[in-house]
C-alpha positions in Angstrom: 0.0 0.0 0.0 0.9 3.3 -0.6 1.3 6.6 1.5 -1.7 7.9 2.5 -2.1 11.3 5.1 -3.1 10.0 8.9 -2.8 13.0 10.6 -2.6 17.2 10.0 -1.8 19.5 12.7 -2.1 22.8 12.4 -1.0 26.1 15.1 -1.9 29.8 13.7 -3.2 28.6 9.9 -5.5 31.4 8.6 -8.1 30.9 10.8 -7.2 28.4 12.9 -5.6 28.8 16.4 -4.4 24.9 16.6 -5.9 22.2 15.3 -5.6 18.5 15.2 -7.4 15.8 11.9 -7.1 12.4 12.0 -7.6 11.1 8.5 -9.6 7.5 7.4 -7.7 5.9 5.2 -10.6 5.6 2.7 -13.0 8.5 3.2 -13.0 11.6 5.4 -15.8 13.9 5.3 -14.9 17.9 6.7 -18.0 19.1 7.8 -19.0 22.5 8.9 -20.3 26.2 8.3 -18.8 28.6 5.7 -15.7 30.3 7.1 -15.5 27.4 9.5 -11.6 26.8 8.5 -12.5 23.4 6.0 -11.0 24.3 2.9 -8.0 26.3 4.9 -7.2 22.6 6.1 -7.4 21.2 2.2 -5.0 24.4 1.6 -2.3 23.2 4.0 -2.8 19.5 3.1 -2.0 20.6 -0.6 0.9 23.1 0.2 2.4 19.8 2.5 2.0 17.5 -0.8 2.8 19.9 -3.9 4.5 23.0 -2.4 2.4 25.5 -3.3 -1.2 27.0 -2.4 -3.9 26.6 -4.8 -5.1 30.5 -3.8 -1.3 31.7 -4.8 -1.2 33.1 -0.9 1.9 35.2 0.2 3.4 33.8 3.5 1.6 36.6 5.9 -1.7 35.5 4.4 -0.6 31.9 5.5 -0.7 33.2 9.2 -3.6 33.7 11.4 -4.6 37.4 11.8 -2.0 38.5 14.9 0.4 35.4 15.0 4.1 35.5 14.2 4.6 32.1 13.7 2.5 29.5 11.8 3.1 25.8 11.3 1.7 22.7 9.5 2.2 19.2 9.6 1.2 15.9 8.3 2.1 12.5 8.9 2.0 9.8 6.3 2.3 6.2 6.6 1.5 3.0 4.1 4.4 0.5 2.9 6.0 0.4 6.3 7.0 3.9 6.2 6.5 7.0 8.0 7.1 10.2 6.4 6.7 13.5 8.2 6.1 16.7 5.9 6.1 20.4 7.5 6.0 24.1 6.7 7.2 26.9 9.5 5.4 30.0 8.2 6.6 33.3 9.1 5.4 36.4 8.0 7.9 37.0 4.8 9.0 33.1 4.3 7.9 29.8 4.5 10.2 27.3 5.8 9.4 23.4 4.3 10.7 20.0 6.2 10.4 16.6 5.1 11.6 13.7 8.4 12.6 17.0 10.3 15.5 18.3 7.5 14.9 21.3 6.2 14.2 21.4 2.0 12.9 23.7 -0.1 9.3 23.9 -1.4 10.5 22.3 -4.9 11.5 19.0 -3.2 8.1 18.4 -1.9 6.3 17.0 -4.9 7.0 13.0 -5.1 6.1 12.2 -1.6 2.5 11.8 -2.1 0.6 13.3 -5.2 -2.5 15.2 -4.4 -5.3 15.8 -7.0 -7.1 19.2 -5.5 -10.6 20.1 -7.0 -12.4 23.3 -6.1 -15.4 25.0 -7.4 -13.3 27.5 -8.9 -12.3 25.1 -11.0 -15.5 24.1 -12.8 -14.7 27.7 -14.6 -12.1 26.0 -16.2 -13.2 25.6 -19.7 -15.0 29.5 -19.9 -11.8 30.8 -18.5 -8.6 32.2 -20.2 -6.5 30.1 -21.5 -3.7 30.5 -18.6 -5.9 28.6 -16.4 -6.5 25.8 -18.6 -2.4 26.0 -19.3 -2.2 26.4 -15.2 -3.5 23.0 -14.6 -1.7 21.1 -17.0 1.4 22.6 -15.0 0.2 22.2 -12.0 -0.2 18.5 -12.2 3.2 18.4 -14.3 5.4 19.8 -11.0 4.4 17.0 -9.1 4.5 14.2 -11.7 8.4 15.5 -12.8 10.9 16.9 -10.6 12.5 18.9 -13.5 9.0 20.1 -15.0 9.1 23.3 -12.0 12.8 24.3 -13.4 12.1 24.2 -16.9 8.6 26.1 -16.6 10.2 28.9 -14.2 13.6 29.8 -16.5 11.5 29.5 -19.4 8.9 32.2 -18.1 11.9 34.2 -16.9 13.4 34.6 -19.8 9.6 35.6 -21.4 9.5 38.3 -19.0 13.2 39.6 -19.6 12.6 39.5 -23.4 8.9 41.8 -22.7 11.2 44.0 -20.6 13.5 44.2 -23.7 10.6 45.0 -26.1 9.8 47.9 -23.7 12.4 49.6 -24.0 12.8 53.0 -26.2 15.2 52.1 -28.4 14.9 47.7 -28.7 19.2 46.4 -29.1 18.6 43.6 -31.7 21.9 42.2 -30.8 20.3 41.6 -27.7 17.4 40.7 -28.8 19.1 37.8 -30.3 20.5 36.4 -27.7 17.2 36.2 -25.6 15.6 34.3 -28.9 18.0 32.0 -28.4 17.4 31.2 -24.8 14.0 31.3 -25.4 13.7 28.9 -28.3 15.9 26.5 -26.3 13.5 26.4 -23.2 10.1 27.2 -24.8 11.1 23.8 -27.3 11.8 21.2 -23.5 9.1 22.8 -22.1 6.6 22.3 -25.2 8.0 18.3 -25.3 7.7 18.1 -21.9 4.0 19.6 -21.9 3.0 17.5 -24.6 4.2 14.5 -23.7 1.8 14.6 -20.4 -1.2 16.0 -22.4 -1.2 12.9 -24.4 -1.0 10.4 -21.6 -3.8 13.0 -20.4 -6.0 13.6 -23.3 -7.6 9.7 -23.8 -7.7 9.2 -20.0 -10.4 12.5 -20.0 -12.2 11.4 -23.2 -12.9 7.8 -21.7 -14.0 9.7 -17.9 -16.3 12.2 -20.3 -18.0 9.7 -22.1 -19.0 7.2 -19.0 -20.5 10.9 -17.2 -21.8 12.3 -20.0 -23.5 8.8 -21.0 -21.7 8.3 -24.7 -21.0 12.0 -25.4 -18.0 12.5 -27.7 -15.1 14.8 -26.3 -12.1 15.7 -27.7 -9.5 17.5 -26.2 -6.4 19.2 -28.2 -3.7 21.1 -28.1 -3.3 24.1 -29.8 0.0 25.6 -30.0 0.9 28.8 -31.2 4.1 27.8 -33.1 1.7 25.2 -35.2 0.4 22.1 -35.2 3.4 20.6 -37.2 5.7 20.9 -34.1 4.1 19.0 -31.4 5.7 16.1 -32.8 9.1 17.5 -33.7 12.1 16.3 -31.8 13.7 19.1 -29.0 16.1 20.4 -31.3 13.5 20.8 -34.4 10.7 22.6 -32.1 14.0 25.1 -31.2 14.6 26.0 -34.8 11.4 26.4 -35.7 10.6 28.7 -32.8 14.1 30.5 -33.7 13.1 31.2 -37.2 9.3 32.2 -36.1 10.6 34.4 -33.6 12.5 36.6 -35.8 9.9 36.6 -38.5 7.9 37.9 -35.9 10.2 40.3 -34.3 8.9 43.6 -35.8 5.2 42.7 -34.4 6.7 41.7 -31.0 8.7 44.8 -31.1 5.5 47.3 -31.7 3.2 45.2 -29.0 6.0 44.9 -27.0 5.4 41.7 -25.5 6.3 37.8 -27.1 3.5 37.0 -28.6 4.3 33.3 -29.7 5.6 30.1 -27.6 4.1 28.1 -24.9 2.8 30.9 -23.0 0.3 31.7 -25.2 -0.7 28.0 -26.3 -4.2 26.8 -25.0 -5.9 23.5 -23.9 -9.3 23.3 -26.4 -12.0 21.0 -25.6 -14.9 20.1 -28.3 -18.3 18.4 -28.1 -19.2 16.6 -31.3 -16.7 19.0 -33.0 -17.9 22.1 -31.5 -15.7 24.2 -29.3 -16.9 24.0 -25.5 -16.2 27.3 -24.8 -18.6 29.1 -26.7 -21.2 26.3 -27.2 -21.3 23.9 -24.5 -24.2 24.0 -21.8 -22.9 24.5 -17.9 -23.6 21.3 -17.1 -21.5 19.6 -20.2 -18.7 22.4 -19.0 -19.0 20.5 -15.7 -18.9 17.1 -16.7 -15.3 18.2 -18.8 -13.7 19.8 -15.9 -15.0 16.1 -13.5 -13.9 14.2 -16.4 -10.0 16.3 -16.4 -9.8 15.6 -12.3 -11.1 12.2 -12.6 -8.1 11.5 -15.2 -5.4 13.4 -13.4 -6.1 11.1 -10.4 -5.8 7.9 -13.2 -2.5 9.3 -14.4 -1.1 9.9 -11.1 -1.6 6.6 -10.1 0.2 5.5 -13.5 2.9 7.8 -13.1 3.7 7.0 -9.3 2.1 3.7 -8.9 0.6 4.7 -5.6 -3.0 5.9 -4.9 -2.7 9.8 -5.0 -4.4 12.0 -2.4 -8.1 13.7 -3.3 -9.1 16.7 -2.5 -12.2 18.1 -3.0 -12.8 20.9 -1.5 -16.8 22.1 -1.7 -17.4 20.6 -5.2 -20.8 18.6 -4.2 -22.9 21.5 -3.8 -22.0 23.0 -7.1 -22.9 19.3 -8.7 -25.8 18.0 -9.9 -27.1 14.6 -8.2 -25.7 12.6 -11.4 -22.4 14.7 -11.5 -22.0 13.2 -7.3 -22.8 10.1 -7.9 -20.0 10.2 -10.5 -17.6 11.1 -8.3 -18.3 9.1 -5.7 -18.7 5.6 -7.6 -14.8 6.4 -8.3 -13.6 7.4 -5.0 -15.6 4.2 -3.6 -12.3 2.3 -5.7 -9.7 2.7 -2.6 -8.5 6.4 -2.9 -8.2 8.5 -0.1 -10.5 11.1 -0.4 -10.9 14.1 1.9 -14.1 15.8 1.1 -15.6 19.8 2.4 -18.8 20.3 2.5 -21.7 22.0 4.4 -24.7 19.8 4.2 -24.2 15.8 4.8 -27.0 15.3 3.0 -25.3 15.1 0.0 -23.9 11.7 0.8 -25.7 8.8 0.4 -25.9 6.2 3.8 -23.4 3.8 2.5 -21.1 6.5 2.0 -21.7 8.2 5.6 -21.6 4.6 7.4 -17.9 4.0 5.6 -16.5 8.0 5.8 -15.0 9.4 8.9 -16.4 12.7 9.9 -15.2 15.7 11.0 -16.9 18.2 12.2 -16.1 22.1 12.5 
């Protein structure tokens, strides 16, 4: 058996002076008022598995209003192995553990992969493009070590070149040597992306069809260097963008931003051929975003051959009754789930009798 999270303490965290979760192995159930601290304890569960804060929170807004001092910690266990995972969280830093040595936030992925869900998600397909680019990162940091690094120099050197394009008078010279560091990361970074997408893309058709009862889905990726290079080795996809970068140049250089590369490239889903965005019903919109969690949680367990962690956080009241039943006939198939919600009623007996619940 895998890892799985047994315990969360938490001292100062947002709203919460000090608590103490003991997690089922199967099923726990947070229960409790709005603003009752639920999805602040999903929030520390997922910064202790993934590094980072689905809500993007600075280290002050970490801390509970007045505190100097936060902390967080889970213990995992499965396998015959303990693993103890915590973040000190002062005002301007946040200080990460794993087995009491200090690491950075970067080393955190690979101990147990978390799938989060929120209802901010359902948004997902109406949204700009960067969220839908977002979560196919998101879930790529924890699945590859590397994926963080070659995401972060590649958007760095995005934002020097803009600052380049700013300027008054734009040194080409220059300029050339940023396209070159550019077309080198934005090509690993496109491979890398790619690669995942398609181990992605069949596992979300298959989960669309079963919830949306034969509907067909497809899901594609639309770059904005071409079609043509999504299956181009490294060193092709860096040529190409090299040579469409400075065919571009003057129109970069009068909107004075980089306006081509994987930045800009978009996740586009289609029902029967029509683009979801513009012409699929809420509920269908729904059913694609269930269908992408669903599938990350598949791929997880592929990619690290261990149950990953579930979160959802406050998804079941923004479901229809066929949308939770989905859910919860595939949670039902030994994953640890820990679930939010405000009304119990959601969930049918069998599901209450087998969940452990905690109230707030």
């Amino acid at each position: 058996m895998g890892l799985r999270v047994t315990q969360l303490e938490l001292e100062d965290f947002r709203n919460l002076e000090r608590r103490s979760v003991d997690f089922s192995p199967s099923i726990t159930l947070l229960a409790g008022a709005n603003a009752s601290g639920k999805t602040n304890t999903v929030e520390a569960l997922q910064l202790l598995t993934s590094g980072y804060s689905f809500r993007k929170s600075t280290p002050s807004q970490l801390l509970r209003e007045g505190a100097e001092r936060g902390y967080i910690h889970a213990r995992l266990e499965g396998g015959g192995r303990v693993v103890d995972v915590a973040c000190e969280i002062e005002p301007k830093r946040r200080t990460f553990y794993k087995n009491t040595k200090k690491c950075s936030a970067k080393d955190m992925p690979g101990t147990l992969f978390s799938v989060l869900f929120n209802p901010d998600d359902l948004f997902l397909v109406k949204r700009g493009a960067s969220f839908r680019r977002d979560e196919i990162d998101s879930f790529a940091r924890q699945a590859n070590p590397n994926y963080d690094k070659v995401l972060s120099t590649y958007l760095h050197t995005v934002e020097q070149r803009n600052h380049l394009l700013k300027e008054e008078r734009v040194d080409e010279a220059m300029l050339d040597v940023w396209d070159d560091s550019l077309a080198l990361g934005g090509a690993t970074l496109l491979n890398a992306r790619h690669r995942l997408f398609e181990r992605l893309q069949e596992k979300v058709v298959n989960a669309y069809s079963e919830i949306a009862h034969g509907e067909e889905l497809t899901m594609e990726y639309e770059s904005t260097l071409g079609d043509e290079v999504l299956y181009l080795s490294r060193d092709e996809v860096r040529d190409r963008y090299r040579e469409m970068l400075l065919q571009g140049r003057q129109d970069d250089i009068r909107r004075q931003q980089t306006l081509l590369g994987p930045h800009r490239d978009d996740i586009v889903f289609k029902i029967a051929g029509r683009e979801a965005r513009a012409y699929a019903s809420q509920g269908q919109q729904r059913s694609i975003v269930l269908a992408l969690k669903l599938a990350e949680v598949v791929l997880a367990r592929e990619l690290v051959d261990e149950q990953p962690l579930l979160l959802l956080d406050d998804v079941m009241s923004e479901l229809d009754e066929s949308r939770r039943a989905a859910i919860l006939s595939f949670i039902e198939n030994g994953i640890q789930t820990i679930i939010t919600t405000t009304n119990l009623g959601y969930f049918p007996d069998e599901i209450l009798d087998a969940a452990r619940v905690v109230t707030y």
